[in-house]
N, C-alpha and C positions, 0 to 999 in steps of 0.2 A: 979419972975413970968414968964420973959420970955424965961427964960431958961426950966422951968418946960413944958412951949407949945409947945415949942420947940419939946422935947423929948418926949409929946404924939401926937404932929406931925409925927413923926419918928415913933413910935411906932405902930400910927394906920396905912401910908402908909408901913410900912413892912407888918404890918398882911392882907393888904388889895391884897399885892402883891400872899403872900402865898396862901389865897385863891381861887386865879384864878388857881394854880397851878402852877406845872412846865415850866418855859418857853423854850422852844427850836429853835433850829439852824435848822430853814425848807433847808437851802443851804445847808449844811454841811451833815445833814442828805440823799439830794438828791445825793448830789456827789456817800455818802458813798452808796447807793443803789443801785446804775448805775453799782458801782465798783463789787458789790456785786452778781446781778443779771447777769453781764456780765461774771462774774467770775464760774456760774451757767452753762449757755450758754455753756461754754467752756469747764466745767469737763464734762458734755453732750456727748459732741462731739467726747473729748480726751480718755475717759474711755470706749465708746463703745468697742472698737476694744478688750481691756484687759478683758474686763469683760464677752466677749462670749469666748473669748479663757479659761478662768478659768471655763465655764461651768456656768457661772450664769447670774440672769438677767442685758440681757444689760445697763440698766437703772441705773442699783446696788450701782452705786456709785453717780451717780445726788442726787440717791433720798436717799442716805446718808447726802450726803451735804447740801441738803434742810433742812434734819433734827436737820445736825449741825448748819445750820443759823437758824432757829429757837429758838435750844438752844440758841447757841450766842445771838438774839437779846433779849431772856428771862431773861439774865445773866444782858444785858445791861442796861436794865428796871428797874431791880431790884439795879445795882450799880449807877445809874440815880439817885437814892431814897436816895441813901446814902451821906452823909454833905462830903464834903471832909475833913473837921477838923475831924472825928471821922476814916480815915485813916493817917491824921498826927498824930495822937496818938497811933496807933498801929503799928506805921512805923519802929519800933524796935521789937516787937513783929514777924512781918511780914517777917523781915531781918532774925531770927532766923527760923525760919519755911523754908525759902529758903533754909538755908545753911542744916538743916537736908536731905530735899528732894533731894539735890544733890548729898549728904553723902549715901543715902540711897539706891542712883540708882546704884553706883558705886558697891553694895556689893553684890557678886555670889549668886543667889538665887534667891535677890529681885530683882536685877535691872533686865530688863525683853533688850533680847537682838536679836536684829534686823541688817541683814547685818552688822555683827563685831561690833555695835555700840551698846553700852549698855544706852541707852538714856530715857528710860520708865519704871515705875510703872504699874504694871496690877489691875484697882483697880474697883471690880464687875466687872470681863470679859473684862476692856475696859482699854486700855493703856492711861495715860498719858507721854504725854514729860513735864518731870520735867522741862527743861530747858527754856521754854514757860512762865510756872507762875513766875519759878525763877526773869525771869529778870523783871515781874511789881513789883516783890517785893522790888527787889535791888531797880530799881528805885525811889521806893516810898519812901526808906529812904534816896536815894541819893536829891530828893527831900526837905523831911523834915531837912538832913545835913546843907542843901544851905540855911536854913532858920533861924536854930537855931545858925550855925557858920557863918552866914553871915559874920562881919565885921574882924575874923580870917580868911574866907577864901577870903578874900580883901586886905589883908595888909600884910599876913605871909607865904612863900612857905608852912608852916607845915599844916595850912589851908587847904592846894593844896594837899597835898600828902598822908594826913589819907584817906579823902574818894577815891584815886586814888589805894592805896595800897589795899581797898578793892576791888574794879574792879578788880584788878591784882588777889585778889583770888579767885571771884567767876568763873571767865573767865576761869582760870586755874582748877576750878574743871568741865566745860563746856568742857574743853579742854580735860581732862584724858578718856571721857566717849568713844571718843571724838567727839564732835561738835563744832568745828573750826569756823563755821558757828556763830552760837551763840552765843559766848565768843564774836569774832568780831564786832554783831551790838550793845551787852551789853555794852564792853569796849566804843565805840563811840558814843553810846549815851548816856549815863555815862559823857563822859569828857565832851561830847556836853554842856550837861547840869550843871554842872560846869564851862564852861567856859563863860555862859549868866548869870550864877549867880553872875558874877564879879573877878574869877579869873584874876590875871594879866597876860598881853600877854606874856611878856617874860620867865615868870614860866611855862606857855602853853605853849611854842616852846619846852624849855628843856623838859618839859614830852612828847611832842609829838616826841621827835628826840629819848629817849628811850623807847618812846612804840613802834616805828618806828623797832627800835635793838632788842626789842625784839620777838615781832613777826618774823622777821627775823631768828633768832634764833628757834624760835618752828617749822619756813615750815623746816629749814636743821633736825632738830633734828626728824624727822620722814620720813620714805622711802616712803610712799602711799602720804605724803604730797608733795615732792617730785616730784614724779610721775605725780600728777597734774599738778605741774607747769611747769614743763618743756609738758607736751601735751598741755597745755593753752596755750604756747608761739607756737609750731609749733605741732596742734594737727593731721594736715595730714601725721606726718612722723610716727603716730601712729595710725592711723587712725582705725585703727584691732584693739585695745588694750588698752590703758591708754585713747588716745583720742577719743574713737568710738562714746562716747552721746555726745561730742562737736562736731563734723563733722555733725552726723545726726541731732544736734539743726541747723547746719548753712547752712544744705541742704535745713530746712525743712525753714529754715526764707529767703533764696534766691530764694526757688520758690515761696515765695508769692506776689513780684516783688509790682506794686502798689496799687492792689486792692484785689489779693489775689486770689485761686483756688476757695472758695465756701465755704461756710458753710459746716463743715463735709464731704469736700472732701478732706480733707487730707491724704497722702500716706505714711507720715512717723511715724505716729500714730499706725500704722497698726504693732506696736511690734519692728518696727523698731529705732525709737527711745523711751531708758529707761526712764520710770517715765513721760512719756507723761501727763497725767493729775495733778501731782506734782510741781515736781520742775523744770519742761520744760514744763508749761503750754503756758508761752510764746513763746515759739519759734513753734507751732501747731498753735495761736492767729496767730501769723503771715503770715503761709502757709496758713490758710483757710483766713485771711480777710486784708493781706499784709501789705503796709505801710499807710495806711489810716487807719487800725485798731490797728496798731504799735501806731500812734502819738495819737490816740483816751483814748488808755489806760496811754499814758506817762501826756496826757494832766489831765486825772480826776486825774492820783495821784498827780500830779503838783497842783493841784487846792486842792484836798484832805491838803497836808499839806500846803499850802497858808490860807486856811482858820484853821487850826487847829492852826497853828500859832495866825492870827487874835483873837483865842480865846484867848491864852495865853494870847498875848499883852491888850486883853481887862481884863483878871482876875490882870494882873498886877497893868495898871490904877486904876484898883478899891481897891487896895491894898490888896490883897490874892494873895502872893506869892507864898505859896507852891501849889495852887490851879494851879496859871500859871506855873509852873514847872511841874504840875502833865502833864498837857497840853502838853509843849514845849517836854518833855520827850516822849509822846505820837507819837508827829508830826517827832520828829525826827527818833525816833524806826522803823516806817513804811515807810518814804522816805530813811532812810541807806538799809533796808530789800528791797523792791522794787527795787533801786537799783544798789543794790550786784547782786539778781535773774536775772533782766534782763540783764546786765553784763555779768553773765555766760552763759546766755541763747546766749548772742551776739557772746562771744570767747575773752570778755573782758578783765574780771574777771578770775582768777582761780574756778573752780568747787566747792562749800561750801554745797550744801546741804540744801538752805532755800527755802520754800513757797515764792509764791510771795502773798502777806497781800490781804485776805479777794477773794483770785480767784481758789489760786490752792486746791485743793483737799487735809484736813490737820483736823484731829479730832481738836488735843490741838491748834496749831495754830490759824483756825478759833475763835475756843470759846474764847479763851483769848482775842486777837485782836478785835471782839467783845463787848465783858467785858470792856475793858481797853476804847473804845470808849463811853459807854455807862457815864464813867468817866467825859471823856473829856464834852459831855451833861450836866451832872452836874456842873461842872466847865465854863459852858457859863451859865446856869441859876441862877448861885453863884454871877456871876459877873456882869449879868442884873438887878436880885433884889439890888445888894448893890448900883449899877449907880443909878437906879429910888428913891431908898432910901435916898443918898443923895442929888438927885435933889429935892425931896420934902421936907427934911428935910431946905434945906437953902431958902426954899420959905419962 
C-alpha cells in the first residue's frame, strides 16, 4: 500500500510540474542575451564600412543578423520542446546524416565553394556550413557512446579509442574541405567530453601526445598552413602578405588602449582589416570600446560556460547522463571556439577561420549555436523536474 502512494505521489508531482511548463535558466538565458545583443551592436558598427563600399544598405548585414537570431532563437524554442532521450535515440541516426553532409560538400558540383574552401551546401538560395551541424551531431553520439559504453570506456583503452578514432575521422573530412578550424574544436571537444565521462588519465595523455603528433603533421603537410604559422609567430616580417589581418587585428586592438576610441569610430574597419564583422569581430570590439570592453566580453563567456557547466553538473546529480554530456559538450564547444577567435584576434593563436559564438557575423554558425542552446534549456528543465520529482517523491 505504501509503495502504491508512493508512486502516485510521484506521479501527480510530475504531472503537476509539467503543467506549469517548461522551467528555465533566467541567468543563463541573460548571460546568453548580453552576449548576443552585444554581438549585434558590433556587426552594426563592423559591417558598415563593407556594406556601402559593396553598394548596399549600410545596415545589410545587422539586419541579416537580427534575422538570423531570430531564426536561431525560433530553432531554440522549438529544441527546448524536445525530451533529450528522443535525441539519444537518434544519436546514430544523426552520426550518419553528419557523415553523408560532409561526403557531400567535398563533391565538385555540390559542395558550394568560397575563397578555396569548399565548406557549404547551397540549400533554397542559402548556404549552409555542413561542418556546423556536423559537429552537434558527432557530439550527440559522442554523448550517447559515453553512456551506453560507459564502464568499457572506464576500464579498457579500446573504450578510449573507438569513439576517438571516430573524431580522427570526422575532423579529417573538416580537414579535406578544409576547415582546420573546425576539426580542431570537434576533436577537443570530443575528447573533452570523453574524458568527464571517465576515461582514464593515462590513456588521455597517450592520445593527447598523439593527437598532439598529429596535428603536427597536418600544419607541415600543407604550405597555406604553413604560411600561417610562421606569420602567427612573427607576423610583421609579413606584415604585406601572409601576416597582413594579424598586424591590422593588433593595430586595431592596441589603439583601443583602455576604454577604447568610440562606438563606431573605428579606423580599421574601414576595409582595412579583412573580415571585420566575422572572424575579427573582436579585435574592432576592442578598438572601438578597448580593455574595459575586452574583459566585458571575456567576463560573459566566462560566466556563459560557468553556468552551462553548472547545468551539466546539475543534469548529472539528477542522474541524466547523456542529458549532462549533451550540456558539458555544449559548454565546452563554445569556450574552445571563443577561445581559439580571440587568440587569433590577439596574434596568439595561428589564423583558423572561426566566428566568435553568438557575436560575429555567421548564417550556419549563429543558428546552430542557437539550436544547440536551446538544448542545453532543455536539459536544465529535464534536470529541475526530475530534483523536485524526487523531492516530493521521498516526502
Amino acid at each position: 500500500m505504501s509503495d502504491l502512494s508512493l508512486t502516485l505521489s510521484r506521479s501527480s508531482s510530475q504531472g503537476a510540474t509539467r503543467g506549469r511548463g517548461l522551467i528555465l535558466d533566467p541567468l543563463l538565458i541573460g548571460i546568453m542575451l548580453s552576449i548576443l545583443l552585444l554581438g549585434l551592436v558590433m556587426v552594426a558598427s563592423a559591417s558598415i564600412s563593407i556594406a556601402t563600399h559593396d553598394g548596399d544598405d549600410p545596415f545589410s548585414y545587422v539586419k541579416a543578423q537580427g534575422a538570423l537570431a531570430l531564426g536561431g532563437l525560433f530553432l531554440a524554442a522549438i529544441l527546448c520542446a524536445l525530451p533529450t532521450p528522443v535525441l539519444q535515440k537518434f544519436a546514430s541516426p544523426l552520426l550518419a546524416i553528419a557523415c553523408v553532409l560532409l561526403l557531400l560538400v567535398l563533391i565538385p558540383g555540390v559542395g558550394h565553394e568560397v575563397n578555396g574552401s569548399r565548406r557549404w551546401l547551397r540549400l533554397a538560395g542559402v548556404n549552409l556550413q555542413v561542418s556546423e551541424v556536423a559537429r552537434v551531431f558527432v557530439l550527440c553520439w559522442v554523448a550517447d557512446y559515453a553512456v551506453r559504453r560507459e564502464k568499457e570506456l572506464r576500464s579498457s583503452f579500446s573504450g578510449l579509442w573507438k569513439p576517438l578514432g571516430l573524431l580522427c575521422a570526422f575532423s579529417g573530412l573538416m580537414i579535406v574541405e578544409p576547415d582546420f578550424g573546425a576539426a580542431t574544436v570537434l576533436f577537443a571537444a570530443g575528447f573533452g567530453l570523453l574524458f568527464l565521462a571517465g576515461a582514464r588519465l593515462r590513456w588521455v595523455m597517450v592520445c593527447v601526445l598523439m593527437a598532439c603528433a598529429l596535428f603536427g603533421l597536418l600544419l607541415v603537410s600543407a604550405s597555406y598552413r604553413m604560411r600561417r604559422l610562421t606569420s602567427f609567430i612573427d607576423p610583421w616580417e609579413h606584415a604585406f602578405g601572409s601576416g597582413f589581418q594579424l598586424t591590422q587585428s593588433l593595430i586595431a586592438i592596441g589603439r583601443g588602449e583602455w576604454f577604447g576610441v568610440g562606438l563606431g569610430e573605428s579606423v580599421q574597419k574601414l576595409l582595412y582589416l579583412p573580415e571585420a564583422h566575422t572572424d575579427f569581430l573582436f579585435a574592432v570590439l576592442a578598438e572601438e570600446l578597448g580593455l574595459m570592453g575586452v574583459l566585458l566580453v571575456l567576463g560573459l563567456f566566462l560566466a556563459l560556460v560557468w553556468r552551462v557547466f553548472f547545468v551539466a553538473r546539475l543534469a548529472s546529480e539528477a542522474g541524466l547522463k547523456f542529458a549532462s554530456y549533451l550540456a558539458a559538450g555544449f559548454g565546452m564547444w563554445v569556450g574552445i571556439q571563443a577561445l581559439i577567435n580571440i587568440g587569433v584576434n590577439m596574434g596568439v593563436l595561428p589564423t583558423k577561420g572561426l566566428t566568435l559564438p553568438f557575436m560575429s557575423y555567421g548564417r550556419s554558425s549563429l543558428l546552430v549555436t542557437l539550436a544547440w542552446f536551446g538544448i542545453v534549456l532543455r536539459v536544465y528543465h529535464e534536470a529541475r523536474v526530475s530534483v523536485r520529482g524526487s523531492a516530493s517523491a521521498s516526502k
